[in-house]
Every structure is written in structure tokens, then in C-alpha cells.
GUZA-565132 format. One record per atom (N, C-alpha, C, O, CB): residue number from 1; residue in one letter; chain; x, y, z. Coordinates in nm, 4 decimals. Glycine has a CB too. Layout:
N
<pt k="NUM" r="a" c="A" u="X" v="Y" w="Z"/>
...
//
This chain:
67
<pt k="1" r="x" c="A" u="0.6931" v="3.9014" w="9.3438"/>
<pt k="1" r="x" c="A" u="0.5527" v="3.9343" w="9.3380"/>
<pt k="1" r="x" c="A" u="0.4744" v="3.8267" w="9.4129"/>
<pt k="1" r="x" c="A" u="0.5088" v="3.7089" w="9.4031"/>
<pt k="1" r="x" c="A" u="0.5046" v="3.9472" w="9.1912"/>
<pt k="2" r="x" c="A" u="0.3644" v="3.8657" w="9.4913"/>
<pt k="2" r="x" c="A" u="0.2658" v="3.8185" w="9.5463"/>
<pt k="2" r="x" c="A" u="0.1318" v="3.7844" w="9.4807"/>
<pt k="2" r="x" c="A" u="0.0923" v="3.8760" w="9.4086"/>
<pt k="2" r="x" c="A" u="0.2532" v="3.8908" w="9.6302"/>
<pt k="3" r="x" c="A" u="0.0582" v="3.6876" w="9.4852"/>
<pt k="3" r="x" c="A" u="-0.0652" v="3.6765" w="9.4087"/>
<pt k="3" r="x" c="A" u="-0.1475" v="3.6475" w="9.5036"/>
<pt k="3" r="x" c="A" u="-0.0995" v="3.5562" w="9.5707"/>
<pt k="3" r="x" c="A" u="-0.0717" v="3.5809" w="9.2983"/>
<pt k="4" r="x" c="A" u="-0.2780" v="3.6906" w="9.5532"/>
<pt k="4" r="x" c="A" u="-0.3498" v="3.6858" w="9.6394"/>
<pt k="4" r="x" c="A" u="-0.4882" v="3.7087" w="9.5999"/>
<pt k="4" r="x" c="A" u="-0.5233" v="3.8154" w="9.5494"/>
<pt k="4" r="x" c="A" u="-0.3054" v="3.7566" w="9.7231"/>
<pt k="5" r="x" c="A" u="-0.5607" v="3.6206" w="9.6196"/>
<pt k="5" r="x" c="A" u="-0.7464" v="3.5970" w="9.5726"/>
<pt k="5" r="x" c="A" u="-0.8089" v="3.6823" w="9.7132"/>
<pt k="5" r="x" c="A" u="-0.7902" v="3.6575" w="9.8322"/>
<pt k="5" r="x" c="A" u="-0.8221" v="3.3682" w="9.5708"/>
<pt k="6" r="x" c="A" u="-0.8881" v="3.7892" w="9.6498"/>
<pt k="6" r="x" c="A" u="-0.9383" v="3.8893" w="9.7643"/>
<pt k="6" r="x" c="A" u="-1.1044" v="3.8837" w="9.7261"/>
<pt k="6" r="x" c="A" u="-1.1508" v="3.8977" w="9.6130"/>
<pt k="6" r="x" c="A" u="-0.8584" v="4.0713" w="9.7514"/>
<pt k="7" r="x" c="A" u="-1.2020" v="3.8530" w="9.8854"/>
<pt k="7" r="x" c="A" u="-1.3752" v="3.8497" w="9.8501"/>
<pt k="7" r="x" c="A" u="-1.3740" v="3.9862" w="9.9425"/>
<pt k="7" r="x" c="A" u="-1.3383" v="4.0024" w="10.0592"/>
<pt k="7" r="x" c="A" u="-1.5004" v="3.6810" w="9.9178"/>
<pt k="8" r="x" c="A" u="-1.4270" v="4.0779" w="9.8451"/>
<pt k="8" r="x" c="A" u="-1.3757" v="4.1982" w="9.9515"/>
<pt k="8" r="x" c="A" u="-1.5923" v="4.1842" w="9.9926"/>
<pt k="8" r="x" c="A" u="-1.6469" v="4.2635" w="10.0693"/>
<pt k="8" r="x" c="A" u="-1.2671" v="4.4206" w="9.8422"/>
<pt k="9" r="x" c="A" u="-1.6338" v="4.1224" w="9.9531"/>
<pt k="9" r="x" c="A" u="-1.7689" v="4.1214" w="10.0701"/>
<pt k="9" r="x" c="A" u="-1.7674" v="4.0708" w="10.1655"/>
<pt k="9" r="x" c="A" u="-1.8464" v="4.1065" w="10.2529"/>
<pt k="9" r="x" c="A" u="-1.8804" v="4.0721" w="10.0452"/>
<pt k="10" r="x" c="A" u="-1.6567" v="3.9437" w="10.1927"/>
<pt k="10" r="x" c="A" u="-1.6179" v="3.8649" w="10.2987"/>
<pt k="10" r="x" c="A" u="-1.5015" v="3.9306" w="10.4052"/>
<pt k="10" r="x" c="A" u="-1.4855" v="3.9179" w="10.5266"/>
<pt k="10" r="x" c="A" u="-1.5691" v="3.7367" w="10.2331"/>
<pt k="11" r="x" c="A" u="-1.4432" v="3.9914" w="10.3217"/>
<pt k="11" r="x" c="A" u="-1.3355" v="4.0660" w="10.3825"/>
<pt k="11" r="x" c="A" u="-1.2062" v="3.9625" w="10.3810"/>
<pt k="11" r="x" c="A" u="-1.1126" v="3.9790" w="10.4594"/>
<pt k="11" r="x" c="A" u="-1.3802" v="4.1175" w="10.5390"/>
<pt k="12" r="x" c="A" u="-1.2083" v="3.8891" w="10.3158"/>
<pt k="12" r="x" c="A" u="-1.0770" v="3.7892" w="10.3044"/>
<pt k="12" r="x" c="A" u="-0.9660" v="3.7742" w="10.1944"/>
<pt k="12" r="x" c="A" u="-0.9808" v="3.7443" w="10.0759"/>
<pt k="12" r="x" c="A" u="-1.1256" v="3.6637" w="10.3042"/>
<pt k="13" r="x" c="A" u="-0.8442" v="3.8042" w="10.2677"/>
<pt k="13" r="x" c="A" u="-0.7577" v="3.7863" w="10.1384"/>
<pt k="13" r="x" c="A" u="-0.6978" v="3.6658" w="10.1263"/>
<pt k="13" r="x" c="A" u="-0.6762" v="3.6304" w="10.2421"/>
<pt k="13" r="x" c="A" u="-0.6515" v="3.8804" w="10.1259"/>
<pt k="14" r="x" c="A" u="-0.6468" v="3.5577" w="10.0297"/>
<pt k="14" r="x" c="A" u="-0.6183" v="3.4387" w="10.0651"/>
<pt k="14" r="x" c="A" u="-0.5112" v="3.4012" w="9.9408"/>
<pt k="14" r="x" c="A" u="-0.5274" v="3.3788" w="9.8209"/>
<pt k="14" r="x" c="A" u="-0.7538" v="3.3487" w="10.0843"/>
<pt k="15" r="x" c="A" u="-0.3632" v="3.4065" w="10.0518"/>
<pt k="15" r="x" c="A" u="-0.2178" v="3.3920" w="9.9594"/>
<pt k="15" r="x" c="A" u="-0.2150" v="3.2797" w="9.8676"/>
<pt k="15" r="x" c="A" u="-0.2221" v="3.1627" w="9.9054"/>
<pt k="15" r="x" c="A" u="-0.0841" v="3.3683" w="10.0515"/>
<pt k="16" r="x" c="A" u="-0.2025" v="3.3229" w="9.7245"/>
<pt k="16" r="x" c="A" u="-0.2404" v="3.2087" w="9.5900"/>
<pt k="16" r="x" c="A" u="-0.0758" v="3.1131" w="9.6092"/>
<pt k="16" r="x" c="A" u="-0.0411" v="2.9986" w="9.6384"/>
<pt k="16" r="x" c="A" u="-0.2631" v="3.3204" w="9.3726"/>
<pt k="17" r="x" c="A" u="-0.0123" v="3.2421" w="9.5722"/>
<pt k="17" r="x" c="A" u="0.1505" v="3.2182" w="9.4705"/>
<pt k="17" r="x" c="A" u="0.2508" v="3.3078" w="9.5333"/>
<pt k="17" r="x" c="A" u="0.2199" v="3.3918" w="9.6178"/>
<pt k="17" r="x" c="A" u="0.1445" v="3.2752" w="9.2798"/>
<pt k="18" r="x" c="A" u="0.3759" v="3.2873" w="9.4885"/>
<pt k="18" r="x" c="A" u="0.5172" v="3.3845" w="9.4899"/>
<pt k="18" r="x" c="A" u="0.5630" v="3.3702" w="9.3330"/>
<pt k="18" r="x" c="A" u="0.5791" v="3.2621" w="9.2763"/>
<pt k="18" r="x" c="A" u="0.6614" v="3.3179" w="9.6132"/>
<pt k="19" r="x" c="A" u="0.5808" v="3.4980" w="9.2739"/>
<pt k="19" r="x" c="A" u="0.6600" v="3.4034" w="9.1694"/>
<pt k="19" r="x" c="A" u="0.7507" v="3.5824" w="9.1275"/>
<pt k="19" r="x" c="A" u="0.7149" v="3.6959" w="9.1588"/>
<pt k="19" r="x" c="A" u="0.5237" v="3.2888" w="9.0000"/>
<pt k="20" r="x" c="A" u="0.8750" v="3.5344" w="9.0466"/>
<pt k="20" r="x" c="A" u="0.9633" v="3.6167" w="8.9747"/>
<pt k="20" r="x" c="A" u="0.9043" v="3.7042" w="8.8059"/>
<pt k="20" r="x" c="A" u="0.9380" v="3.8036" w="8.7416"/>
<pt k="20" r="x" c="A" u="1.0896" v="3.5048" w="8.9517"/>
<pt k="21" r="x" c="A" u="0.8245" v="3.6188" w="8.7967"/>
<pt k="21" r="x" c="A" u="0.7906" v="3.6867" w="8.6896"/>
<pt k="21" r="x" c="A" u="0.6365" v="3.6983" w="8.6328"/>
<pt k="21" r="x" c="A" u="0.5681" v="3.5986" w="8.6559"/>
<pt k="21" r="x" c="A" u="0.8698" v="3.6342" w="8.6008"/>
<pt k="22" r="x" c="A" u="0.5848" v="3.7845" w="8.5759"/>
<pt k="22" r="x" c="A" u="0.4500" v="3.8088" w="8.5550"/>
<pt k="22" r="x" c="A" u="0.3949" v="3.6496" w="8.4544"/>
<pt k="22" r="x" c="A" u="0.2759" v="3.6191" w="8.4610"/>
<pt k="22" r="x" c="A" u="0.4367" v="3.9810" w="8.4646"/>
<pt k="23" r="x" c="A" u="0.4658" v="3.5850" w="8.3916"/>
<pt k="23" r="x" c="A" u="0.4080" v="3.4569" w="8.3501"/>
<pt k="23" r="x" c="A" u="0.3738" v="3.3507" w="8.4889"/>
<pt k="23" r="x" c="A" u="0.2718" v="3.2824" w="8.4987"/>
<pt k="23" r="x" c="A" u="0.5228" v="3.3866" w="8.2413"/>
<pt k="24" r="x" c="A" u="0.4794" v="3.3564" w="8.5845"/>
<pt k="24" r="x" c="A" u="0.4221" v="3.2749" w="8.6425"/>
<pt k="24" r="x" c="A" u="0.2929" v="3.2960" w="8.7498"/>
<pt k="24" r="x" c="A" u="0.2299" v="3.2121" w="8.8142"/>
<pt k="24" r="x" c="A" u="0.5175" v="3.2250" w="8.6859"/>
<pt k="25" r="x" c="A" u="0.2786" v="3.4544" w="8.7414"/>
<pt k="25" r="x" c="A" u="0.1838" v="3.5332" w="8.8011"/>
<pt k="25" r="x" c="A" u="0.0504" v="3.4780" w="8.7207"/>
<pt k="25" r="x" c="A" u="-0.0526" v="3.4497" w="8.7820"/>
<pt k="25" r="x" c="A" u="0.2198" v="3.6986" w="8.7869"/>
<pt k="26" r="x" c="A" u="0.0614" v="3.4667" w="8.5900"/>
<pt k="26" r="x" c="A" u="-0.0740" v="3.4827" w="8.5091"/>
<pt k="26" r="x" c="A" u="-0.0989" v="3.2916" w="8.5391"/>
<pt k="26" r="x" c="A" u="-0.2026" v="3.2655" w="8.6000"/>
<pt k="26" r="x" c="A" u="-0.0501" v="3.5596" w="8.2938"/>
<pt k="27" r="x" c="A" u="-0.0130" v="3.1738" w="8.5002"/>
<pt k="27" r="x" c="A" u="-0.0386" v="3.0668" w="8.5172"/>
<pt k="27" r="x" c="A" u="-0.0973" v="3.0098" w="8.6420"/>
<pt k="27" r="x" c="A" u="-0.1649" v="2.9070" w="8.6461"/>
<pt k="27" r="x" c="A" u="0.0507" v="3.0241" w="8.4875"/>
<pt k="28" r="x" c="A" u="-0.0606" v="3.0974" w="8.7594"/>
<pt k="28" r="x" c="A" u="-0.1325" v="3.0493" w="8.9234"/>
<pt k="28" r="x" c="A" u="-0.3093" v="3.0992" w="8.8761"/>
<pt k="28" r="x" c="A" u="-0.4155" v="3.0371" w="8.8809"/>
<pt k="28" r="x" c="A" u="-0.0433" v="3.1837" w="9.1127"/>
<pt k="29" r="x" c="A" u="-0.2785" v="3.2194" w="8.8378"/>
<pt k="29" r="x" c="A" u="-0.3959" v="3.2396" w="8.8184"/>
<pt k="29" r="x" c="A" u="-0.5118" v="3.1681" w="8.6915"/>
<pt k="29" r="x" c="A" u="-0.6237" v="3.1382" w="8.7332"/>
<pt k="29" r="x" c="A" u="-0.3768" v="3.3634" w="8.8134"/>
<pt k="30" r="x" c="A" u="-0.5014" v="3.1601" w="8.6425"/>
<pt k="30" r="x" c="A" u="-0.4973" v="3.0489" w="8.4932"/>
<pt k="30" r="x" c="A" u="-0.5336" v="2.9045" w="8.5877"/>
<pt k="30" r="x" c="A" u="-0.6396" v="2.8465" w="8.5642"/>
<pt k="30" r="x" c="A" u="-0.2885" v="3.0346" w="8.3842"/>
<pt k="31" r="x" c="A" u="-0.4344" v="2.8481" w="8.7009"/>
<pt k="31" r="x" c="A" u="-0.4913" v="2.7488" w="8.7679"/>
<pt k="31" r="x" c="A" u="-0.5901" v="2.7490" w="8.8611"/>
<pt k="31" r="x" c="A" u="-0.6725" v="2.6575" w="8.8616"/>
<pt k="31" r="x" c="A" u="-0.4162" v="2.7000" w="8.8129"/>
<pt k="32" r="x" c="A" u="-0.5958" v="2.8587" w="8.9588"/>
<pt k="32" r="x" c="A" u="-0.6499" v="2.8884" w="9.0272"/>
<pt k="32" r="x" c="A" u="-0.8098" v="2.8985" w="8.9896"/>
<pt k="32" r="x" c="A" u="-0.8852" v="2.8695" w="9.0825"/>
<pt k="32" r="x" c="A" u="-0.5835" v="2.9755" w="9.0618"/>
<pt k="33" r="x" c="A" u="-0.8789" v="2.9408" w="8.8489"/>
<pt k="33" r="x" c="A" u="-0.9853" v="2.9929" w="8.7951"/>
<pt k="33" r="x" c="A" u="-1.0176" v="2.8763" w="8.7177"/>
<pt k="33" r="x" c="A" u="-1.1362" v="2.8735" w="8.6847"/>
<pt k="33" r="x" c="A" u="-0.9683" v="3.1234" w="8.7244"/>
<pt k="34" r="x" c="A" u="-0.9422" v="2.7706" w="8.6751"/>
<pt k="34" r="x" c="A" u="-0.9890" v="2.6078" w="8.6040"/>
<pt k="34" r="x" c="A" u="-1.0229" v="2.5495" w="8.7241"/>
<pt k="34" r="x" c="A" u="-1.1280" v="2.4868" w="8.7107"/>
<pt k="34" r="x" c="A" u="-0.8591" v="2.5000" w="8.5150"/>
<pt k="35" r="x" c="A" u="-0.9556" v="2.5407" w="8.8928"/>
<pt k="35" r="x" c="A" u="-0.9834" v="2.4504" w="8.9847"/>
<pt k="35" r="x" c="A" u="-1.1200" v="2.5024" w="9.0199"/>
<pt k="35" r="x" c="A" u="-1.2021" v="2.4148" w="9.0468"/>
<pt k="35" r="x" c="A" u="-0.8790" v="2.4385" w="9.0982"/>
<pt k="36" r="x" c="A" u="-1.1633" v="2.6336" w="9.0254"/>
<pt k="36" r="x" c="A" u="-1.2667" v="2.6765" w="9.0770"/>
<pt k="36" r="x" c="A" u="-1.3458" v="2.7177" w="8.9631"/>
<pt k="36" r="x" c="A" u="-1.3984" v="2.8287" w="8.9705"/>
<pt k="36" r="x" c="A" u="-1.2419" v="2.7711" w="9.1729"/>
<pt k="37" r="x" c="A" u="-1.3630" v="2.6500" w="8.8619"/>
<pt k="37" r="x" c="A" u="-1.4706" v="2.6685" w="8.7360"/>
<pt k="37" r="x" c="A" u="-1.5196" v="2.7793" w="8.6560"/>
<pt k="37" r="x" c="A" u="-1.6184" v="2.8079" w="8.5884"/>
<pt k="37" r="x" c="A" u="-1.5780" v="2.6333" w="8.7719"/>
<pt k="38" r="x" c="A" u="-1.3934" v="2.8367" w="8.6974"/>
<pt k="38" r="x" c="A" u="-1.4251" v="2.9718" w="8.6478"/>
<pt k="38" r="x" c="A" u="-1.3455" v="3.0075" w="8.4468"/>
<pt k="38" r="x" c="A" u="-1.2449" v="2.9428" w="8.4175"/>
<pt k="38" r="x" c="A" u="-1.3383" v="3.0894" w="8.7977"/>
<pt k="39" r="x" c="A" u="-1.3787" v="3.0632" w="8.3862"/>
<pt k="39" r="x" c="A" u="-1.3265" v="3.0446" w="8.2500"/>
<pt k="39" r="x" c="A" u="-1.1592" v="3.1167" w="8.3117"/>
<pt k="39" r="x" c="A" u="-1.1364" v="3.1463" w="8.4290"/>
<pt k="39" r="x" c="A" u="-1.4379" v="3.1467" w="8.0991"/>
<pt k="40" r="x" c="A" u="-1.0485" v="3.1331" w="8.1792"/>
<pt k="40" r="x" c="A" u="-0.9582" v="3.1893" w="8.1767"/>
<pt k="40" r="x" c="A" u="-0.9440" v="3.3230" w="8.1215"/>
<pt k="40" r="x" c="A" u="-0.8459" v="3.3735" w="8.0669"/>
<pt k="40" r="x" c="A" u="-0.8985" v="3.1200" w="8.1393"/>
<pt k="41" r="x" c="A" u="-1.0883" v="3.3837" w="8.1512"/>
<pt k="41" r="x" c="A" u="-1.0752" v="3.5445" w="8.1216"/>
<pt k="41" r="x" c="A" u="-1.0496" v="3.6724" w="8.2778"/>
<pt k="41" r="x" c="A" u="-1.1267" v="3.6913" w="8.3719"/>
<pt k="41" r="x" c="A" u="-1.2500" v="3.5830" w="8.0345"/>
<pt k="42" r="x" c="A" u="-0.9544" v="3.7181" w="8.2582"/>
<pt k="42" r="x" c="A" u="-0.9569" v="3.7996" w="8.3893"/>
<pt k="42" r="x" c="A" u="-0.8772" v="3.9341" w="8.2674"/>
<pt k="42" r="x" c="A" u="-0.8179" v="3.9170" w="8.1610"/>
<pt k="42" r="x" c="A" u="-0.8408" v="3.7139" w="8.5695"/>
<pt k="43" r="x" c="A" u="-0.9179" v="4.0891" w="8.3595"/>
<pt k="43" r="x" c="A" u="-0.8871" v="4.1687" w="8.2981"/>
<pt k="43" r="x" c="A" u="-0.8396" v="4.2818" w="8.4418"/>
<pt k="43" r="x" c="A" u="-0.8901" v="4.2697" w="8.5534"/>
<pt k="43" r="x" c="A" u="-1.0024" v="4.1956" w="8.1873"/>
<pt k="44" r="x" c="A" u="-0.7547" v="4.3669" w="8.4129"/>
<pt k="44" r="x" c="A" u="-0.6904" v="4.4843" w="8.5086"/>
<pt k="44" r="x" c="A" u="-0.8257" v="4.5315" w="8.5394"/>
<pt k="44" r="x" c="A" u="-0.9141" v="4.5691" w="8.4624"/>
<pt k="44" r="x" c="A" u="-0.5753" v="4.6125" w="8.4361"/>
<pt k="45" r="x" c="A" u="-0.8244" v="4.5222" w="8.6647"/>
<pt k="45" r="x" c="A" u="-0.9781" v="4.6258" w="8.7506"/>
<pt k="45" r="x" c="A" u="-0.9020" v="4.7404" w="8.7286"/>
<pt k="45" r="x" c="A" u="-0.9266" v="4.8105" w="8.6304"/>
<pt k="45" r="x" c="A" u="-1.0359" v="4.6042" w="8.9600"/>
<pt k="46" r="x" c="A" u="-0.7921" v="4.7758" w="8.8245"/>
<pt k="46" r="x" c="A" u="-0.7071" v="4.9268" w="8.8775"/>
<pt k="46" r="x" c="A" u="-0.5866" v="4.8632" w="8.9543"/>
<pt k="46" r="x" c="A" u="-0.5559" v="4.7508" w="8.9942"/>
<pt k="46" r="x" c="A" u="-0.8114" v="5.0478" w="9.0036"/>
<pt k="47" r="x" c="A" u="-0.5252" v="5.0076" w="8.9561"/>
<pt k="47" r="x" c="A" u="-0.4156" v="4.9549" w="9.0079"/>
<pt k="47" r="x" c="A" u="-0.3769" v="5.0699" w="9.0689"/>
<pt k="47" r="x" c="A" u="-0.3468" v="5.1785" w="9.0193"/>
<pt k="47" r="x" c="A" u="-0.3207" v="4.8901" w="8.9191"/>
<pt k="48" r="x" c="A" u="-0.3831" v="5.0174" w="9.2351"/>
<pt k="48" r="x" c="A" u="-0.3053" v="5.1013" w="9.2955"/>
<pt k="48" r="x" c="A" u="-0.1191" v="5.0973" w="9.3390"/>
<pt k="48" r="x" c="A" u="-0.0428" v="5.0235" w="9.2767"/>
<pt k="48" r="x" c="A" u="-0.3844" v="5.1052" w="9.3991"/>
<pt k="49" r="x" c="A" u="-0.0812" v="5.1692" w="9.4286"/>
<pt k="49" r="x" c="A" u="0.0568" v="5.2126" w="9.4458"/>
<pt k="49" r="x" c="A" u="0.1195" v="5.0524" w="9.3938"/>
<pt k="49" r="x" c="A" u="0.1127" v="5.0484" w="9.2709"/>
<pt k="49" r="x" c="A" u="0.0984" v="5.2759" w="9.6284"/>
<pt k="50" r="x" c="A" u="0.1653" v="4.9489" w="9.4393"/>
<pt k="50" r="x" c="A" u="0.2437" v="4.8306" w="9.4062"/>
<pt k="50" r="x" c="A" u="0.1426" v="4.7154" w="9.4049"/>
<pt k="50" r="x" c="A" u="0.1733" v="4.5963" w="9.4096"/>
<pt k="50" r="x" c="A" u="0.3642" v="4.8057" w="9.5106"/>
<pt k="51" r="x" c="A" u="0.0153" v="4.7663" w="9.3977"/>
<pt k="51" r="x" c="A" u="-0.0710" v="4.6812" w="9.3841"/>
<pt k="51" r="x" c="A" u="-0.1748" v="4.6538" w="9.2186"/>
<pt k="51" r="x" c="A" u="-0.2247" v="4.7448" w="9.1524"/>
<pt k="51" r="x" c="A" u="-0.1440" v="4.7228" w="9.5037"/>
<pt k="52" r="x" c="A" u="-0.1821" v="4.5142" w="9.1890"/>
<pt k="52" r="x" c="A" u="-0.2810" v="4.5459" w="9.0341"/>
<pt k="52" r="x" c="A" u="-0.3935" v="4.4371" w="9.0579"/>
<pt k="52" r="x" c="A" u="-0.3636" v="4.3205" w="9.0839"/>
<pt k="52" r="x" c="A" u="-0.1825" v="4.5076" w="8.8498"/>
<pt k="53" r="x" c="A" u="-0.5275" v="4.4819" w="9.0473"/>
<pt k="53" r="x" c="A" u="-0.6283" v="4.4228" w="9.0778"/>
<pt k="53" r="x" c="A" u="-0.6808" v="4.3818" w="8.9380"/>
<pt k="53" r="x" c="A" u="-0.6956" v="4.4545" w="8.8397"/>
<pt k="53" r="x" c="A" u="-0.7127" v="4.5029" w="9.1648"/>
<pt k="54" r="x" c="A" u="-0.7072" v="4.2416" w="8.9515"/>
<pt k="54" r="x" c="A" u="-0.7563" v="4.1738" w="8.8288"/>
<pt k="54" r="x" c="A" u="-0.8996" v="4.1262" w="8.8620"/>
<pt k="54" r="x" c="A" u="-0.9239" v="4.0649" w="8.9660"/>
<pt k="54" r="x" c="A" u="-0.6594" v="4.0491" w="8.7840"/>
<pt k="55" r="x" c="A" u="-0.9983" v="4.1582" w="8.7650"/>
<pt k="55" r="x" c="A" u="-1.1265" v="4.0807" w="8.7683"/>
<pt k="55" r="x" c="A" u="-1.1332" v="4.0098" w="8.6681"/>
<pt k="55" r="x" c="A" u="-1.1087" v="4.0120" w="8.5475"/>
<pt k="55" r="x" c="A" u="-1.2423" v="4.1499" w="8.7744"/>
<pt k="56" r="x" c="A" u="-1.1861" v="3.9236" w="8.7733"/>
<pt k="56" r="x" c="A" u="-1.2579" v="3.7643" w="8.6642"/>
<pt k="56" r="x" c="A" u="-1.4171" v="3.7395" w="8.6270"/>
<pt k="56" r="x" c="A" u="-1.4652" v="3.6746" w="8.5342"/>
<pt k="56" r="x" c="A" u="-1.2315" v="3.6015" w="8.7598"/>
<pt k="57" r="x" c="A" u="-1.4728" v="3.8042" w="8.7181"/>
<pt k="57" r="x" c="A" u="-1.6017" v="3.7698" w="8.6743"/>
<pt k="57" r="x" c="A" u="-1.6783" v="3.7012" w="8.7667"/>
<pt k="57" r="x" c="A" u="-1.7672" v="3.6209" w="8.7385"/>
<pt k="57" r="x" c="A" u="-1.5975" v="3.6984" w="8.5633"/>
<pt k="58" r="x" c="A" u="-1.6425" v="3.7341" w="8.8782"/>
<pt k="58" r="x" c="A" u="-1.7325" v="3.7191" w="9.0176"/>
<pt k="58" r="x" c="A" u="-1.7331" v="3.8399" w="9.0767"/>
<pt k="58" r="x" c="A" u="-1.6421" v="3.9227" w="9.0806"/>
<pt k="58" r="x" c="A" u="-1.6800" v="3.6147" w="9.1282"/>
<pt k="59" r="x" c="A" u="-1.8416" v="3.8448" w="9.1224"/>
<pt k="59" r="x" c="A" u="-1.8900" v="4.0163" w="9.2226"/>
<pt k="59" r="x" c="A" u="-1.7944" v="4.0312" w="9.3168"/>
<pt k="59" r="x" c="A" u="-1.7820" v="3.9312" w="9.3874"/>
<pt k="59" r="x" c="A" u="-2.0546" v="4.0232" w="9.3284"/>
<pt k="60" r="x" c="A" u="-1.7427" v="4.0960" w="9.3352"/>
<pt k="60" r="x" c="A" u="-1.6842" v="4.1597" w="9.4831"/>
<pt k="60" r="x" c="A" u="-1.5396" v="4.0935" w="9.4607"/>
<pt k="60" r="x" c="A" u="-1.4450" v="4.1445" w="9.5207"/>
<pt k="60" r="x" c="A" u="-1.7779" v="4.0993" w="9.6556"/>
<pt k="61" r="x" c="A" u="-1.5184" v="3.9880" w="9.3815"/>
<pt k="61" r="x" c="A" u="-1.3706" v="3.9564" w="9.3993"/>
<pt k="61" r="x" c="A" u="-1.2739" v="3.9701" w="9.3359"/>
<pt k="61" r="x" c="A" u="-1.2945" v="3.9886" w="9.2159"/>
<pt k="61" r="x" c="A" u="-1.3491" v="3.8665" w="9.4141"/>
<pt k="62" r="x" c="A" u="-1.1495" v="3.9683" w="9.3755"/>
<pt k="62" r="x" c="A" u="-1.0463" v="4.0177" w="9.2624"/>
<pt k="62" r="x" c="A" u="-0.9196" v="3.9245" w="9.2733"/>
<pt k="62" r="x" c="A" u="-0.9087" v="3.8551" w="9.3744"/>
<pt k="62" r="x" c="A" u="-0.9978" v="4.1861" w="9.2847"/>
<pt k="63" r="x" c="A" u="-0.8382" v="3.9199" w="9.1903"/>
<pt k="63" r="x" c="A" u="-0.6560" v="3.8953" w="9.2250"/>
<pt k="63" r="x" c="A" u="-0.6247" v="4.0012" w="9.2588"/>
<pt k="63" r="x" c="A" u="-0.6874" v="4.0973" w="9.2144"/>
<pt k="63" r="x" c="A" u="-0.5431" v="3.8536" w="9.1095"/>
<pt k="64" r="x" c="A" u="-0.5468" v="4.0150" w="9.3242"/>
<pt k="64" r="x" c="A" u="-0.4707" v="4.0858" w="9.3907"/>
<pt k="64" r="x" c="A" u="-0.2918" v="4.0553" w="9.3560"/>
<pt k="64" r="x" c="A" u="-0.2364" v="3.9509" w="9.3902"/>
<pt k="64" r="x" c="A" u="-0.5218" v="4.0578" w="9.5345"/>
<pt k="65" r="x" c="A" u="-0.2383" v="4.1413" w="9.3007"/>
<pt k="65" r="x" c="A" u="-0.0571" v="4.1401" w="9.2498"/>
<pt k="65" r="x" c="A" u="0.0329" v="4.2428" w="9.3603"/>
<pt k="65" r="x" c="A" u="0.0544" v="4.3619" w="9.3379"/>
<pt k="65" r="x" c="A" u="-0.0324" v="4.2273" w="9.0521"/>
<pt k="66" r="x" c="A" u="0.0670" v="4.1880" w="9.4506"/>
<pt k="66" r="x" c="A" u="0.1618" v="4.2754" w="9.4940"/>
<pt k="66" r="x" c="A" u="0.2707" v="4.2932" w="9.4547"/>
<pt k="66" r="x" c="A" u="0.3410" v="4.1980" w="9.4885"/>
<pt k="66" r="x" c="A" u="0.1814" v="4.2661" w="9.5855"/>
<pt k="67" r="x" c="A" u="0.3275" v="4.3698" w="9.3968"/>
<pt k="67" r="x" c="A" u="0.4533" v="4.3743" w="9.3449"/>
<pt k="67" r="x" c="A" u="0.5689" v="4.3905" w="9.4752"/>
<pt k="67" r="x" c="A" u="0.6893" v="4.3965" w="9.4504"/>
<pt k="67" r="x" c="A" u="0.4538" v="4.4985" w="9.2364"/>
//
């Protein structure tokens, strides 16, 4: 799996992590949202074909999970 921080107003996707398993999926992200001041709440936006979009609580942006 792929973890990738997407500003879809900017149009930028920007590669977080690699990891084997959905814990180490949730901890990049977990770091990723303490370095940038953001709390540790994120929830499933949608999910398309091998993809699962997580919001945190900024406009326009998401995680991005490629499976």
C-alpha cells in the first residue's frame, strides 16, 4: 500500500509512505497530521476502485491509500 497527501485545489499529490499493513498506513498518517498541527482525527471520505480517501479536516485535502 501507498499513502499519499492529495490538495486537490492545488492539484498536488505528494508520496507520504509504503507500508505492508494498514497499521503502518494509519501511524504515517498519525505522523504526518502531529508534524503539520493538525489533531489525530481523520475519517473514510470514499473509496474508489483500489483507492480509500481519508479526511482530516482541511478543505480540499485528503490521504489518499492506494492499495
Amino acid at each position: 500500500m501507498k499513502l499519499y497527501y492529495c490538495d486537490r485545489e492545488r492539484g498536488t499529490e505528494t508520496f507520504i509512505a509504503e507500508a505492508q499493513e494498514d497499521k503502518e498506513i494509519w501511524r504515517a498518517m498519525e505522523h504526518w497530521l502531529t508534524e503539520h498541527g493538525f489533531g489525530l482525527i481523520y475519517v473514510i471520505h470514499h473509496i474508489e476502485k483500489q483507492k480509500i480517501y481519508y479526511e482530516f479536516g482541511k478543505e480540499h485535502c485528503f490521504f489518499v491509500v492506494v492499495t
